[in-house]
N, C-alpha and C positions, 0 to 999 in steps of 0.2 A: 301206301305205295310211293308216294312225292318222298315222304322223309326217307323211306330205301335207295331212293334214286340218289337223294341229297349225299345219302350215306355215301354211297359206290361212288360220286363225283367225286368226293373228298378224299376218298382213299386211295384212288385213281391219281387226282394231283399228288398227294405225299408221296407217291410211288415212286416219282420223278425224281426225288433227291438220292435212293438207291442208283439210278443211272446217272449222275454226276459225279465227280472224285469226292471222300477217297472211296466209293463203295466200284463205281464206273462199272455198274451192271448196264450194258450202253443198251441194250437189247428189251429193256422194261420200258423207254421211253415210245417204238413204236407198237407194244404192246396196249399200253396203257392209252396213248392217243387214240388208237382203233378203239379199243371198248369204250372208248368217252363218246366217237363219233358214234359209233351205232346204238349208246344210248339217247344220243341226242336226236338223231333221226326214228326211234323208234316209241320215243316217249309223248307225250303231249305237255306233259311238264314245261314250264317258262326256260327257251334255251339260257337268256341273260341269267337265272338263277342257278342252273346247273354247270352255266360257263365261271360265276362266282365263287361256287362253293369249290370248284375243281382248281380255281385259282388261289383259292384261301389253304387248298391242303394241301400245291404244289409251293407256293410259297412260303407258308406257316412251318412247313419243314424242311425245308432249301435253306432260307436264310436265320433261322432259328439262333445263328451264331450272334447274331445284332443285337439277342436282348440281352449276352455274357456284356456286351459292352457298355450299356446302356444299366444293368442291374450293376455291375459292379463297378462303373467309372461316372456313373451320371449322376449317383448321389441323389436319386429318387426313390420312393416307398416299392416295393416288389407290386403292387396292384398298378401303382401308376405304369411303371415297366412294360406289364404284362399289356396296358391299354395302349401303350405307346407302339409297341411290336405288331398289335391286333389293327392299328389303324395302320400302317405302313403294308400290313401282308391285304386289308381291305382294299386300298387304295389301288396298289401291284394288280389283285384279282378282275379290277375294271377290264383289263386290258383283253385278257381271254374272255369274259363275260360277254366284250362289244363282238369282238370276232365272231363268236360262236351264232352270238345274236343274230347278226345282220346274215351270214351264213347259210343258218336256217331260216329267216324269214325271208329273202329275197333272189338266194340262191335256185336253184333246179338242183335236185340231190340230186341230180347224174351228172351236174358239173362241178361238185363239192372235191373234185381231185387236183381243179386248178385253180379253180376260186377262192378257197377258202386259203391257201399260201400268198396269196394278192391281198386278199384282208388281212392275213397276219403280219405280210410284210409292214399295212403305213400303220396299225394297231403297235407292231413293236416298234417302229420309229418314232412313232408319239410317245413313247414309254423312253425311248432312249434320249429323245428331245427335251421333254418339259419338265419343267424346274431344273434345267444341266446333267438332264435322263440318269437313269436308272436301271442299265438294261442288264443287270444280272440276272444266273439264269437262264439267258436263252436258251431256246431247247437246242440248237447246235451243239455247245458245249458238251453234248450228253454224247456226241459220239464221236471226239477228240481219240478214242482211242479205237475205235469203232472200223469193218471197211468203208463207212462213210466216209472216215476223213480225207479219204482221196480227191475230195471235189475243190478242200479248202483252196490251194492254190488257183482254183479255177472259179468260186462263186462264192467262197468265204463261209464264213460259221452262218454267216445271216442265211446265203442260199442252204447250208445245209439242212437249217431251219425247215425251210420253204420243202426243201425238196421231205424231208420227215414227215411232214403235215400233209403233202400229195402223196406219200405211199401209206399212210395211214387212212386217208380216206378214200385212194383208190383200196386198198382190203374192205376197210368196211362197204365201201360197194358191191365190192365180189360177195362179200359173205349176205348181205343183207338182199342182194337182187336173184343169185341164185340158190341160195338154201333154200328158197322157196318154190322155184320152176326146173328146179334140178337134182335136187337134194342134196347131200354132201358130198360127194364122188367130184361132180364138178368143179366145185368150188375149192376142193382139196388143189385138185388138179392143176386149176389156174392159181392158185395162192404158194405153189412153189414154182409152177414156170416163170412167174411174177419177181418171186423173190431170188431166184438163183440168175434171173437177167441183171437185176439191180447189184448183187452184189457181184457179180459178171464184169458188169461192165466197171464196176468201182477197181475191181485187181488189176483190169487192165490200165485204168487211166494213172492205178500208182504206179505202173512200170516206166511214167514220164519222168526225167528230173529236169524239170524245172530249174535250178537252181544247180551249181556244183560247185566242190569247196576247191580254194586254190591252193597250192604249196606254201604259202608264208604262214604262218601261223602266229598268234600272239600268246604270249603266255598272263594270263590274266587268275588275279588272288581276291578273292571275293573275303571279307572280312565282317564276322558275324558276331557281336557285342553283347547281344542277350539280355538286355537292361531292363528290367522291371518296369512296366507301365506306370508304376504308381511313384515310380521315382525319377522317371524323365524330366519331368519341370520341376523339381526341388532344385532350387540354386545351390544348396550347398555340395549336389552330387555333381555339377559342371565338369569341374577339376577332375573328378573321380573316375565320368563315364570317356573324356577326351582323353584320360592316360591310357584308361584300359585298352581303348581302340590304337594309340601310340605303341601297347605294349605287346597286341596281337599282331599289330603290322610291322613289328623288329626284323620278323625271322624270314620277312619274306617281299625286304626292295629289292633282290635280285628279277620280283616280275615285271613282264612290260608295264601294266597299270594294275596298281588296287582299288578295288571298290569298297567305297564304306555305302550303309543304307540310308535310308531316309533321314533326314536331324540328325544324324549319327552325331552332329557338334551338335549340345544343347543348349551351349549359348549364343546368341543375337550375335547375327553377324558382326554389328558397328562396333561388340562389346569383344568380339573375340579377334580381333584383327592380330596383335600380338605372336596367338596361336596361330593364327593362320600363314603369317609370316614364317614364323618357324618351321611350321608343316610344310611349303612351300618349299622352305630352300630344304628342307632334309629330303622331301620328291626329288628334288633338282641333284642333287646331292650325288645319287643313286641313279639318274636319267631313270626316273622312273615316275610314270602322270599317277595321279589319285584324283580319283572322283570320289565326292561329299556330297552327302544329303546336310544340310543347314537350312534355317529359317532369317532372312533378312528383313528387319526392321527397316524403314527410314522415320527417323523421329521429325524430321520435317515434317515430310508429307503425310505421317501416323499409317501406312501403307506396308502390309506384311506380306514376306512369299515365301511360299515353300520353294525350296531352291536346289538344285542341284551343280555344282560346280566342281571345275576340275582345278588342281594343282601341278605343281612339279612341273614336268618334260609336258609339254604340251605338241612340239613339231615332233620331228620323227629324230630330225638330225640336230644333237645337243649344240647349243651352241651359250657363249659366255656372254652375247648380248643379248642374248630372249629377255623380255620384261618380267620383274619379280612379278608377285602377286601385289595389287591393291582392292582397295573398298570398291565396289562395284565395278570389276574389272569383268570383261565380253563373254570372257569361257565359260556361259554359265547358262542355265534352264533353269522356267519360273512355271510354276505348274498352272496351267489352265482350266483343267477340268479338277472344279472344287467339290469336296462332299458336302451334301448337305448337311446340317448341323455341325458334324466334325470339321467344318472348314469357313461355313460360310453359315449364317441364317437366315433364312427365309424372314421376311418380315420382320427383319433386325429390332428394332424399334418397338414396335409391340409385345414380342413376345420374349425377348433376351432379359433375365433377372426372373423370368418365371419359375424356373426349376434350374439348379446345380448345371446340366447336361446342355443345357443353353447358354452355358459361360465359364465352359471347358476352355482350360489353356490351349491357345492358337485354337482359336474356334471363329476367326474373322478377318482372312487371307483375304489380297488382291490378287486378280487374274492374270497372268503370265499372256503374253500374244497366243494365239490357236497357232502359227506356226512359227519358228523358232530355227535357228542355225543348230547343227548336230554339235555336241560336244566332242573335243578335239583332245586325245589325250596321249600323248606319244606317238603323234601320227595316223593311228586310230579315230577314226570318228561314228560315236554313239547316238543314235534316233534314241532320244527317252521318253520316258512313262514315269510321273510320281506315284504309285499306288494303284489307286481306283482307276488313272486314266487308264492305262493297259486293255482296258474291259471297251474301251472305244476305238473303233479297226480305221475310220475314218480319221482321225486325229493323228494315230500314230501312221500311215497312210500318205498321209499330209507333209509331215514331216522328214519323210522319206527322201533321200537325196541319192544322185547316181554314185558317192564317195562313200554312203555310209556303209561301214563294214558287220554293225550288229544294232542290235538294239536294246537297249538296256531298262532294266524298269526298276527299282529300289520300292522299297514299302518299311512297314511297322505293323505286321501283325496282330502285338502284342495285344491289342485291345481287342481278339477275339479267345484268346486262352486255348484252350485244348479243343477247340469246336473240330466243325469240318470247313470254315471260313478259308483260313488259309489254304486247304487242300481244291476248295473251287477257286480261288487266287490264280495259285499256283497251274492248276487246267485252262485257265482262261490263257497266261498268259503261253501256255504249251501251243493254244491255236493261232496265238501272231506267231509263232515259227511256221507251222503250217502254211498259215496262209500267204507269208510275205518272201516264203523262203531263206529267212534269214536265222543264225543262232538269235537266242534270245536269252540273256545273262542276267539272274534274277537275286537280288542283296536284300537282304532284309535283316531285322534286329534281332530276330527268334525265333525265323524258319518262317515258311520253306526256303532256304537260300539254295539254288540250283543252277549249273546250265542247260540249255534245252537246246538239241540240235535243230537242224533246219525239218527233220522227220518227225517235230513236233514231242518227243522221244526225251526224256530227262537222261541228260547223259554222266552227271553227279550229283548230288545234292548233300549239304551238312544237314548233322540232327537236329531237330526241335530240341528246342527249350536247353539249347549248353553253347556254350563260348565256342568259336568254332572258326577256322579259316578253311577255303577251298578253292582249292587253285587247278587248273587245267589248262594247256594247249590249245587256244580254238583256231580253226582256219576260218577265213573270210570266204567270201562265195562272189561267184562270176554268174549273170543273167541273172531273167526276173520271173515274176508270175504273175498269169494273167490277170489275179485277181489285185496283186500292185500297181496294174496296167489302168485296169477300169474301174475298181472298186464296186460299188451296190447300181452300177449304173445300168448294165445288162436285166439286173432285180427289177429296177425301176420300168424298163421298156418294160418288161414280162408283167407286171402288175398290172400295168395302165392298160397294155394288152386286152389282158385278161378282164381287169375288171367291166373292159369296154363291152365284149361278147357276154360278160356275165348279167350285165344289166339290159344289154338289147334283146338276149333270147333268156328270160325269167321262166317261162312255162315249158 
């Protein structure tokens, strides 16, 4: 009976990755949370072990995409691979295990509908905090297209989280307290008056806008390169992958600003000045700004950043004495939140020289400030995201200014191949529009390159895996959202709240 149960936790977590993109069956996530909670209250089984194994098959096939990167850029045996991935989806499954745990051991199952989102909350926090977190996956993300997502602008993906996990356990209450003193009649009964209130009240709180877009519009050309992973840091393709991006961006300095993605220059800043110069005044050329993903060296201080900077038109109104470009000139973002391994190592010293995947090219950045001035690029100014950060609502939050008119995030897929990696990228970064109200304009090397209205709502996007430019019209937006307002701070009273009554009345 335990190894059945074991079974059904694990298939129950993998179920989860169906309701994230690109499958976004959003409707299996509080499916699957009920049937985990009412086996967990009706089992005798060890909660932490069926909170584990429910964590090892929601993440063992969510993020499944980490071991294309790892089996074919890390230059390790397939078994090592495979143990690498096992210990990172182990690690991830602590987090649901603790929840679940303390849940049922301390909780009163008739308060599991407010409780257990108050231990989810500081259990994902620790997950998003330690080691420079890791909080893919939240189960919010799952109903980015959902009528849940009405709440974004008001309690964020994190509350929507919270609120998942309260209508998941208030069901399994219904079902578990009266199937048995009522029979099914009942419980029918209240499990749609239940559900047509919730989603009730979700239709109506989308009829607020928050946010509205203004008459000026920018015309912006997103420029998408396509460069083979495996040939990004070969010196000899420098020349080869800076034309191609020179020769996709010919057809199209009649826009306000182009974006290039992440490193789109693959040479060292100090080493590409030249280029840069040039590229510079041909922006200027045209009154047209370019934003660049580049990596800056300083060979002084041996201190490496992922960088985003802009060129060309920088003010709105061209003028003949704006300052050219130079070597560590202002207009720029240095990314802060570092990936593990891919960015940074853990325990540099010890463990770097062990395997191939611990001394991947730029695998040992410096940290950029957590907050940062918006980049300014023809009077436009962009709140950015390198990659991974986008996935932090807090960070990009931070960076927020009453001027900034979008927010921009750049990436490099390429190191997940044809997975479903970039397609939960891509979702995550659909809910900063949600949530912030703002568009959100998304570059990358080989897709998903998109833009993403303020409705969360991808409103173009170029294909995967081919050379591609996409250009559109976006308008800026006037007012804010509450949840720009206050952030996870409303979460935090409701926690502390809760957790307070959860622990004074246990029986």
């Amino acid at each position: 009976m335990k190894h059945f149960e074991r079974l059904i936790s694990l298939l129950l977590g993998a179920s989860l990755t169906l309701a994230y993109a690109p499958f976004s069956y959003w409707f299996i996530a509080p499916v699957a949370l009920t049937t985990q909670l009412i086996l967990l209250k009706r089992t005798q089984h060890s909660a932490f072990t069926l909170g584990w194994v429910f964590g090892i098959g929601w993440f063992g096939a969510g993020i499944s995409w980490v071991h294309v990167s790892i089996s074919q850029f890390g230059g390790i045996p397939l078994i090592a691979s495979v143990a690498m991935m096992l210990t990172l989806c182990g690690y991830l499954a602590l987090y649901p295990a603790i929840a679940f745990y303390v849940t049922r051991k301390y909780v009163n199952p008739n308060h599991w509908y407010w409780s257990l989102p108050a231990i989810w909350f500081i259990t994902e926090w620790i997950r998003g905090w330690f080691l420079t977190g890791f909080p893919w996956l939240s189960l919010g993300y799952t109903q980015t297209l959902s009528p849940l997502n009405a709440w974004a602008p008001l309690i964020g993906e994190t509350g929507i989280s919270l609120l998942l996990l309260g209508i998941s356990a208030f069901l399994c209450s219904v079902v578990t307290t009266n199937r048995i003193t009522a029979g099914l009649k009942k419980p029918a009964f209240t499990l749609f008056v239940s559900v047509s209130l919730i989603f009730g009240l979700s239709t109506l709180i989308k009829q607020v806008h928050w946010t509205q877009p203004t008459k000026e519009k920018t015309r912006i050309t997103m420029v998408q390169g396509n460069i083979k992973q495996a040939l990004r840091w070969v010196p000899e393709q420098d020349l080869p992958t800076m034309n191609k991006y020179l020769s996709l961006t010919e057809a199209h300095w009649d826009a306000d600003v182009v974006i290039w993605p992440e490193a789109a220059i693959p040479r060292l800043e100090p080493l590409a000045k030249t280029y840069l110069e040039n590229l510079d005044a041909l922006a200027k050329e045209h009154n047209t700004g370019l934003i660049t993903g580049i990596v800056n060296y300083n060979f002084e201080t041996r201190d490496a950043y992922n960088t985003l900077m802009t060129l060309g038109q920088a003010d709105s109104a061209p003028s003949q004495d704006e300052g050219a470009y130079f070597y560590g000139h202002p207009n720029r973002y240095e990314k802060h939140h570092l990936l593990p391994i891919g960015e940074f190592i853990p325990l540099e010293s010890w463990i770097r020289g062990l395997a191939p995947i611990f001394d991947l090219p730029m695998s040992s950045f410096s940290r950029g400030d957590y907050v940062q001035a918006n980049l300014e690029a023809n009077g436009i100014y962009f709140a950015p995201a390198i990659c991974f950060e986008i996935a932090f609502p807090d960070q990009i939050r931070a960076n927020l200014n009453h001027h900034t008119n979008f927010i921009i995030t750049v990436s490099n897929d390429a190191w997940f191949g044809r997975s479903h990696g970039p397609h939960q990228h891509l979702e995550i970064a659909q809910m900063r529009a949600l949530e912030f109200g703002l568009p959100v304009i998304r570059a990358t090397n080989n897709g998903i390159t998109a833009f993403i209205n303020t409705n969360g709502r991808v409103q173009a996007q170029a294909p995967q895996f081919e050379d591609a430019t996409l250009t559109q019209s976006i308008a800026s937006t006037t007012g804010t959202t509450p949840y720009r307002a206050l952030g996870n701070f409303p979460l935090w009273i409701f926690s502390v709240i809760a957790l307070f009554f959860t622990f004074r009345h246990r029986q």
